[in-house]
C-alpha positions in Angstrom: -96.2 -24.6 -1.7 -93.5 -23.2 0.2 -93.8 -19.2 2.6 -93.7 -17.0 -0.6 -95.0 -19.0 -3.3 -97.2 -17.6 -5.7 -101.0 -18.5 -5.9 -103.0 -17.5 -9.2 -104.1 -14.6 -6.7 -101.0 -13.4 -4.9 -98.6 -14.6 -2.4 -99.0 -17.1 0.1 -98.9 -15.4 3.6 -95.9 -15.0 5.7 -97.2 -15.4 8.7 -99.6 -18.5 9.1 -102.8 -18.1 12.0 -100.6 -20.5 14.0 -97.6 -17.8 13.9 -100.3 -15.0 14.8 -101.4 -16.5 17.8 -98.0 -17.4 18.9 -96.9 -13.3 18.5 -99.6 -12.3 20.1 -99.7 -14.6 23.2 -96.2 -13.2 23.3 -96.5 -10.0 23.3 -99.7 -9.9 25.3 -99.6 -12.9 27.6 -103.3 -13.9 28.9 -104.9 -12.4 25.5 -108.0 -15.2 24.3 -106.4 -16.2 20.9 -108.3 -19.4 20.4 -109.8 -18.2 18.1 -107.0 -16.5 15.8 -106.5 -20.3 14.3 -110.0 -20.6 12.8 -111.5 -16.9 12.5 -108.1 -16.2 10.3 -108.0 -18.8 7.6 -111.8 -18.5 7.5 -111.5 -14.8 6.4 -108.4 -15.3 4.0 -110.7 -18.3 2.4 -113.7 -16.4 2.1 -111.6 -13.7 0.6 -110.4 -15.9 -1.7 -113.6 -17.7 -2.7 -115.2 -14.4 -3.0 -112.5 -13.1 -5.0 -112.3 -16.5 -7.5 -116.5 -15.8 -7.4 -116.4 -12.4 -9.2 -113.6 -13.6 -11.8 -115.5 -16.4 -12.6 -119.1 -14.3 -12.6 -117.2 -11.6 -15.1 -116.3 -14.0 -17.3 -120.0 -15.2 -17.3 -121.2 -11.3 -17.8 -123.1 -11.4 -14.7 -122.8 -9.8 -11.4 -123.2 -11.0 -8.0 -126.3 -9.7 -6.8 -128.5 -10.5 -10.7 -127.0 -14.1 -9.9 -128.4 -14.4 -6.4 -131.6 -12.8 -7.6 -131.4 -15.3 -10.4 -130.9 -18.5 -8.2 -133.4 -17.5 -6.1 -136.0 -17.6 -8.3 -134.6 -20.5 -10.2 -134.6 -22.7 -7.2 -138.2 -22.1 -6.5 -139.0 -24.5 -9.3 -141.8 -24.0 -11.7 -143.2 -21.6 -12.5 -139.8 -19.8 -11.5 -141.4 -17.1 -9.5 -141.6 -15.4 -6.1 -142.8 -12.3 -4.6 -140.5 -9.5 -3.7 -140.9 -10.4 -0.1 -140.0 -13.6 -0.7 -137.1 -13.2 -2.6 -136.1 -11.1 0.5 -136.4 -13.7 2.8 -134.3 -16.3 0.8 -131.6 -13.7 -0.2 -131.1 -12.3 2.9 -131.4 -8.6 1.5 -133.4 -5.7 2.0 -136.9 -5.3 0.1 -134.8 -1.8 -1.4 -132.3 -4.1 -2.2 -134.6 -6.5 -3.8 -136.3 -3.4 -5.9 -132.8 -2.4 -6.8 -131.6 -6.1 -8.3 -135.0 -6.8 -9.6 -135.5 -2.9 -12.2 -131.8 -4.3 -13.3 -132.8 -8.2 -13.9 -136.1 -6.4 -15.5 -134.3 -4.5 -17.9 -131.8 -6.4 -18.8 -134.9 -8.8 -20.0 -133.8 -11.6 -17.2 -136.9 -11.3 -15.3 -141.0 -9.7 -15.2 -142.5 -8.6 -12.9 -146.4 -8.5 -12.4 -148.8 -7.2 -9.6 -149.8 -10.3 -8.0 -153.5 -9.7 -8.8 -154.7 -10.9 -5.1 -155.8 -7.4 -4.6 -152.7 -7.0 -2.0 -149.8 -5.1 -3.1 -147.4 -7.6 -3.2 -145.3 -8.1 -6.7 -144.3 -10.9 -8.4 -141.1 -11.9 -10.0 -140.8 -14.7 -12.9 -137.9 -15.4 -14.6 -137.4 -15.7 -17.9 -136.3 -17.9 -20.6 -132.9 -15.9 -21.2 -133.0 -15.1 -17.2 -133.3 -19.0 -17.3 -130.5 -19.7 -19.9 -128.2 -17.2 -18.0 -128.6 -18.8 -14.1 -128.0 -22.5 -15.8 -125.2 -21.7 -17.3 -123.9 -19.4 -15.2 -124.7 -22.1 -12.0 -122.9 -24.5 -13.7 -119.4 -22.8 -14.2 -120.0 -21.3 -10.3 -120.6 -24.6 -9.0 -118.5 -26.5 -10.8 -115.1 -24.4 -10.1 -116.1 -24.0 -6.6 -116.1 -28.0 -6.7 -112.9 -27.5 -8.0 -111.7 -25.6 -5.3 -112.6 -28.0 -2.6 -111.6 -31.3 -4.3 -107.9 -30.8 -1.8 -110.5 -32.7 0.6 -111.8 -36.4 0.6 -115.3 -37.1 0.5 -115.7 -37.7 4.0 -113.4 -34.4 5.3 -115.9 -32.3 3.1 -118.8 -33.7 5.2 -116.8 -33.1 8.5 -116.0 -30.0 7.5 -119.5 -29.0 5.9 -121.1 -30.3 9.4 -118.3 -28.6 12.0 -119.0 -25.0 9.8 -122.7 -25.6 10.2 -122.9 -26.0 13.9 -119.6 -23.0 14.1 -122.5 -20.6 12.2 -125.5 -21.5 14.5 -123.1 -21.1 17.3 -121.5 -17.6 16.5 -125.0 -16.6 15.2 -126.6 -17.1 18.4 -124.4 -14.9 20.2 -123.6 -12.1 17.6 -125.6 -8.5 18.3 -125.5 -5.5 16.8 -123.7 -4.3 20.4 -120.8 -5.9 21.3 -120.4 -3.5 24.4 -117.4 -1.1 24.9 -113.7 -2.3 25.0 -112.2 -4.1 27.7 
């Protein structure tokens, strides 16, 4: 595509990361921009991922958070269910947030939940046959476009890639805090 094409989702960019770093190492010699050539097409993808996510989810009827709630449980494997603090743990989300996503799943007849009947207070969460029938077919179209979407790679640059964005996370995981200190 040539600057100013049209994507399904807007414009292509004017101004590619290499063009970014270039302005600012002029106009502020000695500025770190290293990073501006990965950190910037890593946001604009995940924006557009995200954004390709949620059309693909409202066409399914679902929303983001049911789904991950949803997968969660249906990754487990029989008997499909997990305790709140479990589900937690594997979404990455706050127990409120897991009360929130799991009285909506409940109502919408996608999941029970039970007491877990060990004489703790922990709850269970099952899913259930139409909870079921929604994630599989929901998973499908998800994971299938998003194989779509990625197919611009061979095999083997997937892997690369998939490998170098592993050890990127763990890297910039280990050194992010909450405090990043005041500005230089």
């Amino acid at each position: 595509m040539a600057e100013g094409d049209e994507y399904p989702f807007g414009p292509v960019s004017a101004y590619p990361a290499a063009e970014i770093a270039a302005a600012w190492q002029r106009e502020r010699p000695g500025v770190p921009v290293e990073s501006i050539e990965i950190v910037t097409p890593i946001w604009r993808l995940a924006k557009l991922l995200a954004d390709d996510r949620r059309r693909v989810l409202q066409a399914c009827g679902v929303d983001g958070a049911t789904l991950d709630l949803l997968t969660v449980l249906r990754r487990a494997g029989p008997p499909y269910r997990l305790t709140t603090r479990e589900i937690a743990q594997r979404a990455l989300v706050t127990a409120g947030a897991v009360s929130q996503r799991v009285a909506k799943a409940e109502r919408e007849g996608l999941v029970r939940r039970a007491a877990a009947g060990d004489r703790s207070r922990a709850v269970n969460v099952t899913l259930t046959t139409a909870g079921h029938a929604l994630v599989e077919r929901t998973v499908d179209r998800v994971l299938g476009r998003e194989a779509e979407l990625v197919r611009g790679l061979a095999a083997a640059e997937r892997s690369d890639l998939a490998a170098l964005l592993d050890r990127l996370l763990a890297d910039v995981a280990a050194h992010v805090t909450g405090d990043i200190g005041p500005p230089r």
